[in-house]
C-alpha positions as CSV (number, residue, x, y, z in Angstrom):
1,X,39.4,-7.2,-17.9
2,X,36.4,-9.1,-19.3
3,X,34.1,-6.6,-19.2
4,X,36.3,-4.2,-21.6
5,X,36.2,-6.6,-24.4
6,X,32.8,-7.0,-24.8
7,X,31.3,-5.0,-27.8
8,X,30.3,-1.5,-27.5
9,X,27.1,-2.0,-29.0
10,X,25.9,-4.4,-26.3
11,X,25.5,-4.2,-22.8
12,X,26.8,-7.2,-20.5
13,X,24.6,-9.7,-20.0
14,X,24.1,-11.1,-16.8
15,X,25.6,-14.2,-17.3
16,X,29.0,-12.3,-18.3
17,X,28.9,-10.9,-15.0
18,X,28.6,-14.0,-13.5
19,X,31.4,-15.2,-15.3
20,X,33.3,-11.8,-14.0
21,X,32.7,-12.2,-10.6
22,X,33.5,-16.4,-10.6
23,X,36.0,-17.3,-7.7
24,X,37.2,-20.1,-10.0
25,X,38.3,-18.4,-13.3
26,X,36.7,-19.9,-16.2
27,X,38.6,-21.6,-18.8
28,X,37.8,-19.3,-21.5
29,X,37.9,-15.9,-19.5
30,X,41.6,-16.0,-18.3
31,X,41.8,-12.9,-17.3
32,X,38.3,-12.7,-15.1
33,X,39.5,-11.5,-11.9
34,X,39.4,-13.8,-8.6
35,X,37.3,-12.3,-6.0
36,X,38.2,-11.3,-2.6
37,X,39.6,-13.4,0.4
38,X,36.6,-14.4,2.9
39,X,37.1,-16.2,5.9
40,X,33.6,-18.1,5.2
41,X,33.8,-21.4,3.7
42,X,30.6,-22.8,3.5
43,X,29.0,-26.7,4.0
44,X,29.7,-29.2,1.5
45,X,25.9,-29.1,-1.0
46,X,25.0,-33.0,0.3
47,X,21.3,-32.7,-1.1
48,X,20.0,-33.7,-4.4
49,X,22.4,-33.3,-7.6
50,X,21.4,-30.5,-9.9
51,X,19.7,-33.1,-12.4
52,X,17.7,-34.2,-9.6
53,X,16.7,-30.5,-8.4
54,X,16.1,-29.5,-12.0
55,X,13.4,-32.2,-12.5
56,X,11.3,-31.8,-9.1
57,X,11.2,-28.1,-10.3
58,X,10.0,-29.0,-13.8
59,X,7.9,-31.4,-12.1
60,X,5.9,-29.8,-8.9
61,X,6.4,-26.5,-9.3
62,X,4.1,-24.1,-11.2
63,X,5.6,-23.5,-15.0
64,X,5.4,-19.8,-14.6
65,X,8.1,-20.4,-12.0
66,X,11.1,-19.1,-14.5
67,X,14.9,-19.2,-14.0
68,X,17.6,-16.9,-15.5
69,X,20.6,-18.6,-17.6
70,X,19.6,-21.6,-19.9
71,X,21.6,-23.6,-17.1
72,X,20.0,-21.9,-13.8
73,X,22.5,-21.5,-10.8
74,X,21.5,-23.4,-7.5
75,X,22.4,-21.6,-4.7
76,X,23.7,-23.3,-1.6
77,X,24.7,-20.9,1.0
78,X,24.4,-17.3,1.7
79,X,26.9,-14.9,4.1
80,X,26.7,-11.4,4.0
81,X,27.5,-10.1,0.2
82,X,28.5,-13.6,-0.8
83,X,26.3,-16.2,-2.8
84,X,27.8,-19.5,-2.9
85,X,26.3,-22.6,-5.6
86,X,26.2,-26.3,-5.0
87,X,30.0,-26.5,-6.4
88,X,31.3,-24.3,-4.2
89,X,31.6,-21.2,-6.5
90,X,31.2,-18.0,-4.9
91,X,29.2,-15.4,-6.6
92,X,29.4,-11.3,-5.1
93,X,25.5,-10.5,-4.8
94,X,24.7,-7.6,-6.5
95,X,20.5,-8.7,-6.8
96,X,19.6,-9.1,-3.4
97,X,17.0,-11.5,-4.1
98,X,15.5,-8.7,-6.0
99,X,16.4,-6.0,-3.8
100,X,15.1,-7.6,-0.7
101,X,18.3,-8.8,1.0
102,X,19.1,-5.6,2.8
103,X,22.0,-6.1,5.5
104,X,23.3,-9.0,4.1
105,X,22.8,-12.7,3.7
106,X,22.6,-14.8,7.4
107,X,23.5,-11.2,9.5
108,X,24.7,-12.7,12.5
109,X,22.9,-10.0,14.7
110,X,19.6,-10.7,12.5
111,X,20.2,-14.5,12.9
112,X,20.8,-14.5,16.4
113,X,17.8,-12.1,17.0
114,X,15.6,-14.7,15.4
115,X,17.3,-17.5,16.7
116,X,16.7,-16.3,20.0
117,X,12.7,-15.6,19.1
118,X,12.3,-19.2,17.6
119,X,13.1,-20.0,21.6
120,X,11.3,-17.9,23.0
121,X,7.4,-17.7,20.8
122,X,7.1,-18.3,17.2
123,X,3.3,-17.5,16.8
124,X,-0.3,-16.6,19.0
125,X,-2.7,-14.2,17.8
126,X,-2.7,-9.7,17.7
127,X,-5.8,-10.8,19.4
128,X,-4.0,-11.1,22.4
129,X,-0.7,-9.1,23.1
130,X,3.2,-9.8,22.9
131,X,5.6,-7.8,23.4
132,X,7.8,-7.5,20.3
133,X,5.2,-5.9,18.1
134,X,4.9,-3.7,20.4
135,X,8.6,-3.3,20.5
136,X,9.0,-3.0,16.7
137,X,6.2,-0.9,16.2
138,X,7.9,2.1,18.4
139,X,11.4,1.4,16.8
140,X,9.8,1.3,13.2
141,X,7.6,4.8,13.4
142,X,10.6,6.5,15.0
143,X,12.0,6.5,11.4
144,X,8.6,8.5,10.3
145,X,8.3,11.7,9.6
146,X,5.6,14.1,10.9
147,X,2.5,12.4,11.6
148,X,2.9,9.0,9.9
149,X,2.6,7.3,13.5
150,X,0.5,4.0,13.3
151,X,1.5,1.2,11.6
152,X,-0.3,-2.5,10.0
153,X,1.9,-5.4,9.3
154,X,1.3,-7.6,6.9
155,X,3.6,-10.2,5.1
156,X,4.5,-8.3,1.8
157,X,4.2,-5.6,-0.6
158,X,1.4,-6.9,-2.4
159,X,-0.8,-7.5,1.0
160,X,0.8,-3.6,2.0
161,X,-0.7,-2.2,-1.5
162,X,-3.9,-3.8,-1.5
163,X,-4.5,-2.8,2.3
164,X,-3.5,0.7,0.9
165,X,-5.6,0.7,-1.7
166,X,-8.2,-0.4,0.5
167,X,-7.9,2.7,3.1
168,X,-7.3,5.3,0.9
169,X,-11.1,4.7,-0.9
170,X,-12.6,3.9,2.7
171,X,-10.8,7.5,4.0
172,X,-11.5,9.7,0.8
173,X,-14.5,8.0,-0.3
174,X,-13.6,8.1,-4.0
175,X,-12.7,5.1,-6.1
176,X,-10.4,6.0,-8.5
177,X,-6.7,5.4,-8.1
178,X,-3.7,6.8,-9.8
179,X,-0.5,5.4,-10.6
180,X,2.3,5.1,-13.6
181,X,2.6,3.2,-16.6
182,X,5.3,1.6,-15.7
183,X,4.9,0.6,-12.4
184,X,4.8,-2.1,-10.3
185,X,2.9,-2.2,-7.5
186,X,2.4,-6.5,-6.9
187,X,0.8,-8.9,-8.6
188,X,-2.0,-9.8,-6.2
189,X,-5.6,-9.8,-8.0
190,X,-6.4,-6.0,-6.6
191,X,-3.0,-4.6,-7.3
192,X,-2.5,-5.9,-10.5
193,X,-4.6,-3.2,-11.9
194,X,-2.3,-0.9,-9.7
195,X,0.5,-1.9,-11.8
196,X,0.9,-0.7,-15.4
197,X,3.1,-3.9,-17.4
198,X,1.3,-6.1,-19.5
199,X,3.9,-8.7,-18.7
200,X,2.3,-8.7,-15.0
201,X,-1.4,-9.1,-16.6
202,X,-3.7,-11.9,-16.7
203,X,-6.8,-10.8,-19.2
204,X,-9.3,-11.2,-15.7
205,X,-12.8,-9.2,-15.2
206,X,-12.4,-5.8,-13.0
207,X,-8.7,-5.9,-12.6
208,X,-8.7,-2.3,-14.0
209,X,-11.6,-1.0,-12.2
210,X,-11.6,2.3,-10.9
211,X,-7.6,2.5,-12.1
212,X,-6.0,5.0,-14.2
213,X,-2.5,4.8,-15.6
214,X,-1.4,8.5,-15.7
215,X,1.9,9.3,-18.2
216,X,5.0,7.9,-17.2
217,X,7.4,11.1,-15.8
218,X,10.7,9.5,-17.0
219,X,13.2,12.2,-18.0
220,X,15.4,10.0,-19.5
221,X,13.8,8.0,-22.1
222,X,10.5,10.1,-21.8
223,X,9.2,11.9,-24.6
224,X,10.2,14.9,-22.4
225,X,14.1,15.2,-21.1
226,X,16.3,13.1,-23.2
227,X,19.8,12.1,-22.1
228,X,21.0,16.3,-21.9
229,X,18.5,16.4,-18.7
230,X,20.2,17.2,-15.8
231,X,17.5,15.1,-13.7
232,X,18.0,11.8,-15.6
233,X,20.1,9.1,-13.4
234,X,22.5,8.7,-16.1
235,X,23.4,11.9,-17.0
236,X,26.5,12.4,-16.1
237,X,27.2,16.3,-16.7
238,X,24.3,17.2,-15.2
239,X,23.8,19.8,-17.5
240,X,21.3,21.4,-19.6
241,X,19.2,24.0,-21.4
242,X,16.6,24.6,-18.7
243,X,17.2,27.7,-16.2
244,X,18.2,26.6,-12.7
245,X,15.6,26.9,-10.8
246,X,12.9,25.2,-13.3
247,X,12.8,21.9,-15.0
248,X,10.7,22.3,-18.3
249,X,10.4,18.5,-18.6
250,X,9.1,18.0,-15.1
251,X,6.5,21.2,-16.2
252,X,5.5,18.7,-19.2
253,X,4.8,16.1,-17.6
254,X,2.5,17.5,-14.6
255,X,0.6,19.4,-17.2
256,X,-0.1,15.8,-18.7
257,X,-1.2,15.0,-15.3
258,X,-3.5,17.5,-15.0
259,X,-5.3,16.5,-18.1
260,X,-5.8,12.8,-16.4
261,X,-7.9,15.1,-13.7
262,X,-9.7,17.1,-16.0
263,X,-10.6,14.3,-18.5
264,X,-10.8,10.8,-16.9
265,X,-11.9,11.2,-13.0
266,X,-15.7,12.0,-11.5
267,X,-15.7,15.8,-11.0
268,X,-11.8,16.1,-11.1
269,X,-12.3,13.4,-7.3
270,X,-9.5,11.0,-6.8
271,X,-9.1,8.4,-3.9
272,X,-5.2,8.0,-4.1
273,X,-2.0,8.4,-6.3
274,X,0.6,5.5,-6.2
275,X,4.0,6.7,-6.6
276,X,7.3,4.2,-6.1
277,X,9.6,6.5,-4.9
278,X,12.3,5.2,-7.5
279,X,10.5,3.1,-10.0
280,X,12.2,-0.4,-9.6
281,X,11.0,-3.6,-11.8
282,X,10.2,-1.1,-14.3
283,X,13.7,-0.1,-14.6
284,X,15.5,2.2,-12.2
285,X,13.6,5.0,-13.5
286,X,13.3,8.6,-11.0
287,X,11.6,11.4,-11.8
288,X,12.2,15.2,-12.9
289,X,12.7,17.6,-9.9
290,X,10.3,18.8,-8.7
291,X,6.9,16.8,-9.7
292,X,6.2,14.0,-7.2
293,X,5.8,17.0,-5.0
294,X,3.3,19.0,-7.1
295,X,1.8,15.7,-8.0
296,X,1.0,14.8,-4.5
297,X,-0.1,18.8,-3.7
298,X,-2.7,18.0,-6.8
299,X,-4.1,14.5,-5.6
300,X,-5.0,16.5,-2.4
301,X,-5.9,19.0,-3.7
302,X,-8.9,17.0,-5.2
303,X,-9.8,14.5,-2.1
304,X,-7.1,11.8,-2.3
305,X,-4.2,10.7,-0.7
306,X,-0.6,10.3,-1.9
307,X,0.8,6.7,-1.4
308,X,4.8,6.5,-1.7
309,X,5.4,2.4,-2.3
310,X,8.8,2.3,-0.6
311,X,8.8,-1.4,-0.6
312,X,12.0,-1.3,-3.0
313,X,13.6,2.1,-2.5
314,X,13.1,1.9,1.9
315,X,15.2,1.4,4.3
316,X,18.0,3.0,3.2
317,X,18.3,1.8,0.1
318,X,18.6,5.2,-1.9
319,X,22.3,6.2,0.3
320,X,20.8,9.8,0.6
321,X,17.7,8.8,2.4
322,X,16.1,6.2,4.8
323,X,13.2,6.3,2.8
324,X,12.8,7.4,-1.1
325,X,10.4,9.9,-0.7
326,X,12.8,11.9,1.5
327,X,14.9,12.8,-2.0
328,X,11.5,14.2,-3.5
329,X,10.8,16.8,0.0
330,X,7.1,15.6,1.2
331,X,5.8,13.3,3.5
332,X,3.3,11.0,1.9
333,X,-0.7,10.4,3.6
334,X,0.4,6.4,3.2
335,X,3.5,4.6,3.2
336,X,3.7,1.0,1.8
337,X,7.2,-1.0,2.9
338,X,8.3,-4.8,2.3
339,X,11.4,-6.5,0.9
340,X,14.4,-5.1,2.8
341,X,11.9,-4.5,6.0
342,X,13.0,-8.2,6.7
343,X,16.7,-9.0,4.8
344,X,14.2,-11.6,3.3
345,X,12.0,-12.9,6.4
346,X,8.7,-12.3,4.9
347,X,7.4,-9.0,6.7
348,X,5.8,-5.5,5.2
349,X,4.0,-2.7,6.4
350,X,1.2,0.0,5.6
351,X,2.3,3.2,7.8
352,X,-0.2,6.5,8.3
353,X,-1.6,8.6,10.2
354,X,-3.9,7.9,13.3
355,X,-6.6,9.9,11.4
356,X,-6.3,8.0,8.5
357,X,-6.1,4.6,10.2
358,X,-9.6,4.9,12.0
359,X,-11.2,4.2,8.9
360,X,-10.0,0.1,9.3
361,X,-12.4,0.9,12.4
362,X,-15.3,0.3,10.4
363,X,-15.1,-3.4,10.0
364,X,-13.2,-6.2,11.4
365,X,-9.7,-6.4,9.8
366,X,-7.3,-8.9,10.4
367,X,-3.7,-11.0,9.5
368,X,-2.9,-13.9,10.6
369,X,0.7,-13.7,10.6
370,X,1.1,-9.7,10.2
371,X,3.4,-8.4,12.9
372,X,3.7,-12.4,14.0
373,X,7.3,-12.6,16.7
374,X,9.3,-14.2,14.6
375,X,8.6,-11.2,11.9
376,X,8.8,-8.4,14.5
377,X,12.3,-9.5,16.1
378,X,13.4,-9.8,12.4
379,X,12.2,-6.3,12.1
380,X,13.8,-4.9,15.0
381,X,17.5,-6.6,14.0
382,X,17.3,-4.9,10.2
383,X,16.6,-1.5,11.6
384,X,19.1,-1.6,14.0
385,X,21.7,-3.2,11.7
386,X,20.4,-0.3,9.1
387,X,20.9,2.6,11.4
388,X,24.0,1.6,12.9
């Protein structure tokens, strides 16, 4: 198998598990496996030829617009797990358009649910009423916990962090907000300071106003935990030193935490806390046991409100759990959702309670295409799919 003879002392790189997962064994790899029958074969790619492609790319679109591989696939067709390139190659999916695609590449129920929509109403106004929204709304807050019951669309994670944001210093009154370094919480110009990776940073005025990056609780590569942590997603053994009902690491870190509160906020006041319930772009990383919970008990505790960002870890994404926060035993004052919402139909969420919400009463507040038809009977077809 290919992937046994690459060295030890390197992981795969992506483009050897490209190469793995080929349907059309490559001439140098003769022993990468063939996937899978399927009984989809896709159009014949009749567009422009990859030369062509690669110059309008180089040519209209912005240059921070990067590819992977020095030779970038272009991808054709989708169906379910499959990816399928202007050759004809078939690629197994294991990105998910960066873990967005959530049931599956053209679902047929999703399709048809749009499909019928697009005949039906693509667009009017939440100004007046129609009915999926309505629909959705009902279907999507079943899946809530306690009383997270009202719910603002909007069109992505960014737009559902920034509204977030937003609400929890309207409702608490305070300005500060918490989150990790190493997060990622968009890239919008109010959540950039939200998210702690200078790779995601453009040196602009108040970006980091009123935002504090509290210590990262990673027990794996962490200065507290280490690879003998039984909390640490790789360990395997699940075994170590601390007694079993404690987790010194996850002790460490929260006392870290409470310095952030003694040293760097008004009066020990806070307006939220940001948590991804697994962080994602920052590398698959969870927590100990134990201190999302106490973390959220302490943001409370001093006037804020705990924010789970389940935009990569929702919607049942974590096996265990429909949402991520599930796996850490609260229920969160605000929960931010996008990606696999819409299997990659532009949709997300900001979900809370009704007491919370009335603060949006203050002012007029509005999205154009937030909760839109098209979006809503996408949204229905996912959780359905999802649940079933």
């Amino acid at each position: 198998m290919l992937l046994k003879k690459l060295p030890l002392s390197a992981p795969p790189s992506l483009g050897a598990v490209r190469r793995c997962l080929s349907a059309q064994p490559s001439t140098s790899l003769k022993e990468s496996p063939e996937l899978p029958k399927t009984g989809h074969e896709p159009q014949l790619y009749t567009t422009h030829s990859y030369d062509k492609i690669t110059n309008l790319r180089k040519q209209y679109l912005t240059p921070n617009v990067t590819s992977y591989y020095k030779k970038p696939l272009l991808i054709h067709k989708g169906s379910m797990q499959w990816l399928f390139d202007h050759e004809g190659r078939r690629y197994l999916d294991m990105f998910g358009g960066i873990v967005t695609v959530s049931v599956g590449h053209c679902h047929p129920k999703v399709n048809a649910a749009l499909e019928e929509q697009m005949n039906t109403l693509w667009h009017t106004t939440n100004i007046y009423m129609h009915p999926k929204i309505h629909e959705y709304a009902e279907k999507l807050l079943s899946k809530m916990p306690g009383d997270l019951k009202n719910v603002y669309f909007v069109n992505s994670g960014s737009e559902a962090n920034d509204l977030a944001m937003m609400i929890a210093r309207l409702y608490s009154g305070n300005q500060e907000i918490i989150s990790f370094r190493n997060a990622y919480h968009g890239a919008s110009p109010y959540t950039m300071g939200l998210t702690a990776h200078s790779t995601w940073r453009y040196p602009l005025p108040g970006v980091s106003n009123g935002m504090i990056h509290a210590m990262n609780p990673d027990p794996y590569s962490g200065i507290w935990g280490g690879k003998n942590c039984r909390d640490s997603p790789v360990q395997t053994n699940r075994h170590c030193d601390c007694p079993a009902d404690q987790c010194l690491a996850s002790g460490k870190y929260y006392n870290e935490l409470e310095q952030v509160f003694k040293y760097s906020l008004p009066r020990g006041k806070v307006a939220a806390m940001f948590a991804e319930s697994i962080q994602g772009v920052g590398g698959t990383v969870q927590y100990p046991k134990g201190y999302i919970k106490r973390a959220a008990e302490l943001v409370r505790a001093n006037g804020g409100l705990f924010v789970a960002d389940e935009v990569q870890s929702g919607f049942a994404r974590t096996g265990e759990h429909y949402w991520g926060f599930e796996g850490h035993d609260i229920v969160p004052d605000i929960v931010t959702m996008a990606k696999g919402i819409g299997n990659g139909f532009p949709i997300g969420a900001v979900v809370t309670s009704r007491k919370v919400a009335e603060v949006l009463s203050q002012a007029l507040h509005f999205n154009t295409y937030g909760g839109n038809p098209l979006a809503s009977a996408v949204g229905i077809a996912v959780l359905d799919v999802s649940t079933s």
